[in-house]
C-alpha positions as CSV (number, residue, x, y, z in Angstrom):
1,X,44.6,147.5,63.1
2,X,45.3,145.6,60.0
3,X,46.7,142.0,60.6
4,X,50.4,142.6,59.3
5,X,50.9,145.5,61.9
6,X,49.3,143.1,64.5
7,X,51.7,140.3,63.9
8,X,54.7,142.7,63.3
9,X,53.9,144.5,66.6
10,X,53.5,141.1,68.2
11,X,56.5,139.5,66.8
12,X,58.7,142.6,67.8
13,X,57.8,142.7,71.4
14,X,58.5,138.7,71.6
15,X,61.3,138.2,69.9
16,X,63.5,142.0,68.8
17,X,65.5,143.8,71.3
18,X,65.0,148.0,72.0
19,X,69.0,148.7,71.2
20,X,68.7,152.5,71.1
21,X,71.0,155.7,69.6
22,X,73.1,156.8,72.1
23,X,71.5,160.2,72.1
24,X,69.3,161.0,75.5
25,X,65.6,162.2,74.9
26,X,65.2,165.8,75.3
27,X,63.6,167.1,78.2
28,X,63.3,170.4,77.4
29,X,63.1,172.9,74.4
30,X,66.8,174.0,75.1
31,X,67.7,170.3,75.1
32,X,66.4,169.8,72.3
33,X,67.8,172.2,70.4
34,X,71.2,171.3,71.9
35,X,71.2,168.1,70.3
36,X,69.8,168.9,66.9
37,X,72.6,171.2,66.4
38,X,75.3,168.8,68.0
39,X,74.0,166.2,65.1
40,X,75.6,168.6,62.8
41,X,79.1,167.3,64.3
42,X,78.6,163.8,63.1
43,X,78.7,164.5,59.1
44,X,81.1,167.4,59.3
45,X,78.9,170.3,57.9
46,X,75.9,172.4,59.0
47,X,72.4,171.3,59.9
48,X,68.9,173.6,59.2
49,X,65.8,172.0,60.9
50,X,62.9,173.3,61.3
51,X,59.0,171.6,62.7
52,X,56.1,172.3,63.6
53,X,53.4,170.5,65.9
54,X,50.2,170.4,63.8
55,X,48.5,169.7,67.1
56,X,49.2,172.6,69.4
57,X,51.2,175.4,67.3
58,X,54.6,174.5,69.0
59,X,57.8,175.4,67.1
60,X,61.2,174.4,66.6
61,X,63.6,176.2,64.9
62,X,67.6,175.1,64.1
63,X,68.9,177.7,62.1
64,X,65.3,177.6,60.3
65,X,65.8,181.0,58.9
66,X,69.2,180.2,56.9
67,X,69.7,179.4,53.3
68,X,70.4,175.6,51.9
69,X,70.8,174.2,48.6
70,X,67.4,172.5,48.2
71,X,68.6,169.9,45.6
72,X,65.4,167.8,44.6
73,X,63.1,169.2,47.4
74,X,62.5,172.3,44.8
75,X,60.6,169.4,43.1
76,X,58.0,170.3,45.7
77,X,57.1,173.9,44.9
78,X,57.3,172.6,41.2
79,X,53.9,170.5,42.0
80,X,52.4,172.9,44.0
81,X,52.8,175.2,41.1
82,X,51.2,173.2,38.4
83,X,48.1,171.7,40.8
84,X,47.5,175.8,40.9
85,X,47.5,175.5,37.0
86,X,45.5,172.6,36.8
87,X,42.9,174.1,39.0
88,X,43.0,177.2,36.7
89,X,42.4,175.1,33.3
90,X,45.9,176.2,32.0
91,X,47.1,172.4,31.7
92,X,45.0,169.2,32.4
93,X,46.8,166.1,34.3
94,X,45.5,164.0,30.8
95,X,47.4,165.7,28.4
96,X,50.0,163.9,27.2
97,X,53.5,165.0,27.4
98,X,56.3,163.5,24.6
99,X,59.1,161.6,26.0
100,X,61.2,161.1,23.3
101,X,65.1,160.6,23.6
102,X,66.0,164.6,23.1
103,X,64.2,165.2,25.7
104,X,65.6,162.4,29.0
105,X,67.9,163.6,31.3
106,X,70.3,161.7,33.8
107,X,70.2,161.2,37.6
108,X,67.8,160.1,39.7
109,X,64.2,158.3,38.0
110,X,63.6,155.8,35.7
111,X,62.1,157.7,32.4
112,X,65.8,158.1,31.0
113,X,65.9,154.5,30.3
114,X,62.8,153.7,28.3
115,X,63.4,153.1,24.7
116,X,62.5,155.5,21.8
117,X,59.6,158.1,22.7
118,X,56.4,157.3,24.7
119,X,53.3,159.5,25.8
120,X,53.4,160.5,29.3
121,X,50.1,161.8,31.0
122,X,50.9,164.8,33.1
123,X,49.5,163.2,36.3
124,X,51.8,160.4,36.2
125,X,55.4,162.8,35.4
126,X,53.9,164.5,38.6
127,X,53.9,161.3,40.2
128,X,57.5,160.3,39.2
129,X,58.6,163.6,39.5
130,X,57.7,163.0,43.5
131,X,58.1,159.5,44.7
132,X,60.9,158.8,42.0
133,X,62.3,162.3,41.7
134,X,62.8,161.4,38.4
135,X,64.5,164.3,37.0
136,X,63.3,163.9,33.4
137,X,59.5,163.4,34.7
138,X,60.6,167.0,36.3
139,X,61.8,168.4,33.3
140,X,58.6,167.6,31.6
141,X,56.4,169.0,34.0
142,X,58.2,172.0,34.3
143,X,57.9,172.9,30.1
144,X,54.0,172.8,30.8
145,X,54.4,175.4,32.8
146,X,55.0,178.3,31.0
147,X,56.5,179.1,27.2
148,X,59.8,179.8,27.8
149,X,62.5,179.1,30.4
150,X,62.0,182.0,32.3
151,X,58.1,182.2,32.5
152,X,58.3,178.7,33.9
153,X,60.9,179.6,36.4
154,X,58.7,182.8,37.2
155,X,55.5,181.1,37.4
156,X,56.6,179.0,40.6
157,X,58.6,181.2,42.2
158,X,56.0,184.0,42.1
159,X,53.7,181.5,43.5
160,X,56.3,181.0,46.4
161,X,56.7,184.5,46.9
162,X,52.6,184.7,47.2
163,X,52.3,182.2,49.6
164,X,55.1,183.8,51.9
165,X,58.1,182.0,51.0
166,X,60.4,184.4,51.0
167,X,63.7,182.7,50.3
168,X,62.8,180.0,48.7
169,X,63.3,179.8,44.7
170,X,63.6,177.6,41.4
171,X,66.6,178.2,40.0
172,X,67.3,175.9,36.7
173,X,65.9,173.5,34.5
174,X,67.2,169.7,36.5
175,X,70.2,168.8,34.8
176,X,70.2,171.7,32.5
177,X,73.7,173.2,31.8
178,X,72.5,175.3,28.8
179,X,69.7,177.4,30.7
180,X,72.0,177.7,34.1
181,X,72.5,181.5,35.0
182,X,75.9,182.5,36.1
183,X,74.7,184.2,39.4
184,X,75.5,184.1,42.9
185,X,72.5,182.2,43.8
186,X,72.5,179.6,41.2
187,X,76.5,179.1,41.3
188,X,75.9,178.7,45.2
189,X,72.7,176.8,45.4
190,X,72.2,174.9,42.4
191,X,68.8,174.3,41.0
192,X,67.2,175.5,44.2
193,X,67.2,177.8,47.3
194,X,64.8,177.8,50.8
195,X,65.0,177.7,54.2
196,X,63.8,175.2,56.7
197,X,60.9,177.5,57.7
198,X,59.9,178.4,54.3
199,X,59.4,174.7,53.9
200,X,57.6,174.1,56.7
201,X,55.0,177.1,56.0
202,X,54.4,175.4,52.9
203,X,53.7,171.7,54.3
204,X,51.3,173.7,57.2
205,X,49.4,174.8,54.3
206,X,48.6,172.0,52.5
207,X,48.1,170.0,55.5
208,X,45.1,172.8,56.4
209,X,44.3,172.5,52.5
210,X,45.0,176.0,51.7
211,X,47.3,175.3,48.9
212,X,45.0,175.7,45.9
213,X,41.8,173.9,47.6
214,X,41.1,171.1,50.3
215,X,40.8,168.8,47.7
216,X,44.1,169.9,45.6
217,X,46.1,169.7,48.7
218,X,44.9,166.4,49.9
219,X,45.8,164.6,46.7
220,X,49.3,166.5,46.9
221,X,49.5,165.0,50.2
222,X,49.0,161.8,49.1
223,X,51.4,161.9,46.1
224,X,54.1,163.2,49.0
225,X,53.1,159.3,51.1
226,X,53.9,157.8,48.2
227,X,57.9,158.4,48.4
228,X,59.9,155.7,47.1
229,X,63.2,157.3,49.2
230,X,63.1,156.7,53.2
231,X,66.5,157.3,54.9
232,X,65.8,160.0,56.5
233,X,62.7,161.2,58.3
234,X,60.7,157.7,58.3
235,X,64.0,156.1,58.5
236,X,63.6,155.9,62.6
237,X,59.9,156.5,63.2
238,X,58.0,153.8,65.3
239,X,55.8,152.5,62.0
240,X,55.4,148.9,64.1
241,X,54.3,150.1,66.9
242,X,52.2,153.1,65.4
243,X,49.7,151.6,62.7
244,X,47.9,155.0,61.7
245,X,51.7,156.3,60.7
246,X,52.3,158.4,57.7
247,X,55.1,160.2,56.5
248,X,54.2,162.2,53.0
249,X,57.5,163.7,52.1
250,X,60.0,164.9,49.4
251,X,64.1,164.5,49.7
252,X,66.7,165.5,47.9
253,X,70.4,164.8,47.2
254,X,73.6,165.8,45.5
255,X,77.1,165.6,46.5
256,X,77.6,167.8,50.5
257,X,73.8,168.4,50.1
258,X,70.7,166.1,52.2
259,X,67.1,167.5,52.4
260,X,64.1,166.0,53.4
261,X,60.8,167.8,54.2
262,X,57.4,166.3,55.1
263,X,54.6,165.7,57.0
264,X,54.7,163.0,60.0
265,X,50.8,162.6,60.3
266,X,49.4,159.6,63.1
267,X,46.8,160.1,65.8
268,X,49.4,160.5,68.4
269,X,51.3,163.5,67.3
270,X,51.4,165.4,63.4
271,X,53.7,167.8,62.4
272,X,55.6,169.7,59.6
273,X,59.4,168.7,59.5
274,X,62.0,170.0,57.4
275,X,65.7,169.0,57.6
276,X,68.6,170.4,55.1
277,X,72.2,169.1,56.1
278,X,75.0,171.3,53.8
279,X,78.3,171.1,53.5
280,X,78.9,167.7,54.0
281,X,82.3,165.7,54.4
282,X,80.9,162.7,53.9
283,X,80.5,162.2,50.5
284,X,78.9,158.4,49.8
285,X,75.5,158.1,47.7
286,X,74.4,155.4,50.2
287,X,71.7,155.6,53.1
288,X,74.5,155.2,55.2
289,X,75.4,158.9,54.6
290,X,75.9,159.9,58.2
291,X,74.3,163.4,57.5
292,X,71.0,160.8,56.1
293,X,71.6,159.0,59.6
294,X,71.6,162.4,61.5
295,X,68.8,163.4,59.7
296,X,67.1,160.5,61.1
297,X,67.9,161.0,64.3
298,X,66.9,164.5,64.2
299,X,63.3,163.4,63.1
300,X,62.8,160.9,65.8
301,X,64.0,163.1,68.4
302,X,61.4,165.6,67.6
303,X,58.8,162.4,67.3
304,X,60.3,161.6,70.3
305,X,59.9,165.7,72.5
306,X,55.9,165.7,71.4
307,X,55.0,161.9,71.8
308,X,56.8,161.3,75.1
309,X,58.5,158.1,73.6
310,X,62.3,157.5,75.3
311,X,63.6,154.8,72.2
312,X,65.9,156.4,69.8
313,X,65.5,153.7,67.1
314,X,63.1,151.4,65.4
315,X,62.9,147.7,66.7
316,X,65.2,145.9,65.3
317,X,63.9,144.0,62.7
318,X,65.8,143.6,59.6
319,X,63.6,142.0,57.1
320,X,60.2,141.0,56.9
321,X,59.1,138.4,54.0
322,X,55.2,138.5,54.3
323,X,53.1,135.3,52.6
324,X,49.4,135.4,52.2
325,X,47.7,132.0,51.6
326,X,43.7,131.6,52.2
327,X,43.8,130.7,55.8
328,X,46.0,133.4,56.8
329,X,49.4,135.1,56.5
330,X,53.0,134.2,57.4
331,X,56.1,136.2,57.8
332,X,59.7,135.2,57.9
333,X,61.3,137.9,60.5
334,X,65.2,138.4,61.0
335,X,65.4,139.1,64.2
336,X,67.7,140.0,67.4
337,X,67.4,137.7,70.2
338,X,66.6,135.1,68.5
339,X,68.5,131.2,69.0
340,X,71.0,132.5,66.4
341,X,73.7,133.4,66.0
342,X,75.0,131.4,69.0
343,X,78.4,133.0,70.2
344,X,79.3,129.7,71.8
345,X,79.3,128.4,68.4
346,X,81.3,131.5,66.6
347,X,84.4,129.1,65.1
348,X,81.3,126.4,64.0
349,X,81.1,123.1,65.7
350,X,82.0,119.7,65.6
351,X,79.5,116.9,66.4
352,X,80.7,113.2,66.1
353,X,83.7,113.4,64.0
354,X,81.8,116.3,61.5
355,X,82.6,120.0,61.4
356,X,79.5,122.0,61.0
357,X,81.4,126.3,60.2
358,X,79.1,128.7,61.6
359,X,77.6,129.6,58.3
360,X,75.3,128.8,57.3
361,X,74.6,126.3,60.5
362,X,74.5,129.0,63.2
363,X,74.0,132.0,62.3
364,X,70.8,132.0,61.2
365,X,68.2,134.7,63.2
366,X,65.2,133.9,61.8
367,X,61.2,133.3,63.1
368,X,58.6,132.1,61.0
369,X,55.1,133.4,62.6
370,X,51.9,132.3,62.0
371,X,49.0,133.9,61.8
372,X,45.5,132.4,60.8
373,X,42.3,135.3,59.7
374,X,39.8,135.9,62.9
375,X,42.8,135.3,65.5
376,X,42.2,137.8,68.1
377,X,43.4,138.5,71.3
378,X,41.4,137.0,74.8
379,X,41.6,139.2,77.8
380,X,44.5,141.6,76.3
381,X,46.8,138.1,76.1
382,X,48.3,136.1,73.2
383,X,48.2,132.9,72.9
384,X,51.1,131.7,71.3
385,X,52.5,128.4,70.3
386,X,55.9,127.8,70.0
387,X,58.0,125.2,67.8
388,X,61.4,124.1,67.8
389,X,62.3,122.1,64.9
390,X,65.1,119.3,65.2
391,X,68.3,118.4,64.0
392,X,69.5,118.4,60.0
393,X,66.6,121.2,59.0
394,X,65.1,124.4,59.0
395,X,62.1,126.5,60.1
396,X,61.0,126.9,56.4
397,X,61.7,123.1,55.5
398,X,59.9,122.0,58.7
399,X,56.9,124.2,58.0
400,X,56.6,122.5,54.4
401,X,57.5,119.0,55.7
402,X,55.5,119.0,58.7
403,X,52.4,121.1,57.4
404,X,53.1,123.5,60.2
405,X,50.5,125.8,59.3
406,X,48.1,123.2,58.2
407,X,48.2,121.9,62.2
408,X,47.4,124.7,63.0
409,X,44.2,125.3,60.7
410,X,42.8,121.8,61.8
411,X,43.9,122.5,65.8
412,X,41.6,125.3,65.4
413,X,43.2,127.0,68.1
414,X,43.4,130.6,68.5
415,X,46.8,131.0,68.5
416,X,50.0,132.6,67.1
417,X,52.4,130.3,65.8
418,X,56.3,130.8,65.9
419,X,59.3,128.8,65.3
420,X,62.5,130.4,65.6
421,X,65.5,128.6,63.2
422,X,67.6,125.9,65.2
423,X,70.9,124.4,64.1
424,X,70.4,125.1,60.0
425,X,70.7,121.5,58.8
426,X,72.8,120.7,61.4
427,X,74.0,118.7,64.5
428,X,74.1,120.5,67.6
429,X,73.5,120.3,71.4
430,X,71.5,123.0,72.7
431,X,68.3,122.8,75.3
432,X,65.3,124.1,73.2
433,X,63.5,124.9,76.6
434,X,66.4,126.9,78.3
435,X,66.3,129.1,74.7
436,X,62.8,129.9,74.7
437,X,62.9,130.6,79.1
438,X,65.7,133.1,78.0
439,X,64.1,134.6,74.9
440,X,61.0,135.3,77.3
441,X,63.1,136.8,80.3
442,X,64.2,139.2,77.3
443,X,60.8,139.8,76.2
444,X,59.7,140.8,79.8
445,X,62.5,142.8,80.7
446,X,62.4,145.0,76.8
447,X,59.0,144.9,75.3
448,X,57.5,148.3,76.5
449,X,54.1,146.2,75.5
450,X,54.6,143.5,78.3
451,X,51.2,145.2,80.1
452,X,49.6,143.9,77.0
453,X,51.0,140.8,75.0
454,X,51.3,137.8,77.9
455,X,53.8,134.9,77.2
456,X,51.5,131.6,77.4
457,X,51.4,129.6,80.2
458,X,52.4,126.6,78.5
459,X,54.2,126.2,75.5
460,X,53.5,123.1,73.1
């Protein structure tokens, strides 16, 4: 397991709380299914799931069969299309396609704001056109793929139709008003149309590298782990506690419209996911879309039904700051149960005659951790040392001031470092000992790991 994960894992169990979604794990297919289609209540529309177990050949289906607006998950079919082409020595991933200002298009990606014209290589507006969904990367992969708007658009949605994807088709040009058709579908659906299942038959193929060849479908794999938007089907998955974790997967959004669809690949479970939420009331362009949170929670829960795990959410770590220097590595971790914010000290606090206000004196959550290369674990236990730093500082300050890491090095000691933030250059009463007996009656009670990482037996 690579060092990061190792110290993240670590830190997490010692320091982060398990707070979970209020949503019970399913124990039963029925259950399940129950509360997949009661998450369409919490965003006000209708909900399409639909995975499959890459292990065993289990199913489930939430209105899998129904039509959705694909928004930029049609981006999908668009690659698969032109890695068939590239295998058939229509196009090449080295030529070079013009970007020139006629030729960028709004919305999502980046290309629209370089200056003047620049050659793209095909490969890379693949790239963009995946993990950026850059819409005028899109565009220009999609004009090398026929010689006219409808050959293009008939090129991948034959290929869909080939590989059994019945309902699932390319409708427009992204962002294109002069090419948009006036029909029922594409009034309805926009630039794209499938169905959870279609989706899902797709992703099961290139997973078993039938989509053009192994080799074609393992790079298209690859391009999919490489997605830049996370909100929705990695947005709960246990990454810190799960080290061989991938998610390769494409989203899509417009206004009343969420997709994501993917592969959740680790060697505890692997599956084919695809989520479409439709219809939605709640219209912010922010990852705290509820249907982006229900689309979440509808991804762990099936994580959850074929890994046996009971917690509904990540552990709770907000930010992670990691530091390499040649000794080791060091991470600043925001965590829950941590010193910080004190409740007792909510209004601030005054200490002989001077008024320290809660911010930025007591509120701070942080940890710094320590970790040195070759520290290892003896007998399935951690040693760990911890350090409180005094009055008028601050855990950064006091690892610069008092060579904190440095100590460590010359100790020689195989040991994991950690000093959670005090008072933040401040004045204030508190019993360093009594916080770190309570931080490790937390850890006991929450880590789920506690039959692995062992508090030390002393603490210097």
């Amino acid at each position: 397991m690579h060092r990061r994960n190792r110290l993240l894992i670590f830190a997490a169990s010692l320091l982060a709380s398990n707070a979970s979604l209020s949503i019970s794990s399913p124990a039963s297919d029925s259950t399940l299914i129950a509360q997949l289609n009661k998450l369409a209540d919490t965003f006000g529309g209708r909900i399409g799931i639909a995975a499959k177990n890459l292990n065993t050949g289990d199913t489930l289906f939430v209105n899998a069969r129904e039509k959705f607006p694909t928004a930029s998950a049609i981006k999908l079919p668009i690659m698969v299309e032109c890695f068939h082409q590239l295998a058939e020595g229509r196009i090449s991933g080295e030529q070079i396609v013009a970007l020139t200002d006629s030729n960028k298009w709004g919305g999502s990606g980046i290309l629209q704001y370089f200056s003047g014209s620049s050659p793209i290589k095909l490969a890379d507006a693949v790239m963009l056109m995946i993990i950026l969904s850059d819409n005028t990367a899109t565009n220009l992969v999609f004009d090398a793929l026929g010689n006219n708007h409808e050959e293009k658009l008939t090129a991948v949605n034959d290929r869909m139709q080939r590989l059994g994807l019945q309902n699932t088709r390319l409708l427009n040009k992204v962002m294109s008003w002069k090419t948009k058709k006036n029909s029922p579908e594409s009034l309805r659906y926009g630039i794209g149309v499938s169905t959870p299942r279609d989706m899902v038959v797709l992703l099961e193929k290139m997973w078993r590298g039938e989509l053009v060849s192994p080799a074609a479908s393992k790079q298209m794999v690859e391009t999919l782990s490489h997605q830049q938007y996370n909100s929705m089907i990695p947005r709960l998955l246990p990454f810190e506690s799960t080290d061989s974790l991938v998610v390769a997967h494409k989203t899509g959004s417009v206004t009343g419209v969420r997709v994501d669809v993917g592969l959740v690949l680790s060697n505890r479970v692997s599956f084919a996911i695809a989520i479409f939420c439709d219809e939605i009331r709640d219209q912010r362009d922010s990852e705290d879309n509820f249907a982006e949170i229900a689309g979440a929670q509808a991804a762990r829960l099936i994580w959850n039904y074929w890994t046996g795990d009971t917690v509904l959410d990540r552990r709770n770590i907000e930010r992670v700051d990691w530091h390499a220097f040649p000794a080791g590595e060091w991470a600043k971790l925001y965590l829950h149960n941590s010193p910080f914010p004190d409740s007792a000290r909510g209004q601030g606090q005054t200490y002989e005659g001077k008024f320290y206000p809660k911010h930025p004196h007591y509120d701070d959550s942080s940890a710094v951790v320590v970790m040195l290369d070759g520290y290892h674990q003896v007998n399935d236990a951690n040693d760990v040392i911890v350090h409180f730093h005094g009055w008028h500082n601050d855990n950064l300050s006091a690892m610069e001031q008092f060579g904190m890491a440095q100590q460590l090095i010359n100790s020689k000691k195989n040991a994991i470092l950690v000093f959670a933030q005090g008072p933040y250059r401040a004045a204030a009463k508190w019993n360093a000992k009594a916080v770190f007996e309570n931080l490790s009656k937390k850890f006991w009670k929450d880590s789920p790991q506690k039959s692995v990482l062992q508090m030390p037996a002393s603490v210097e």
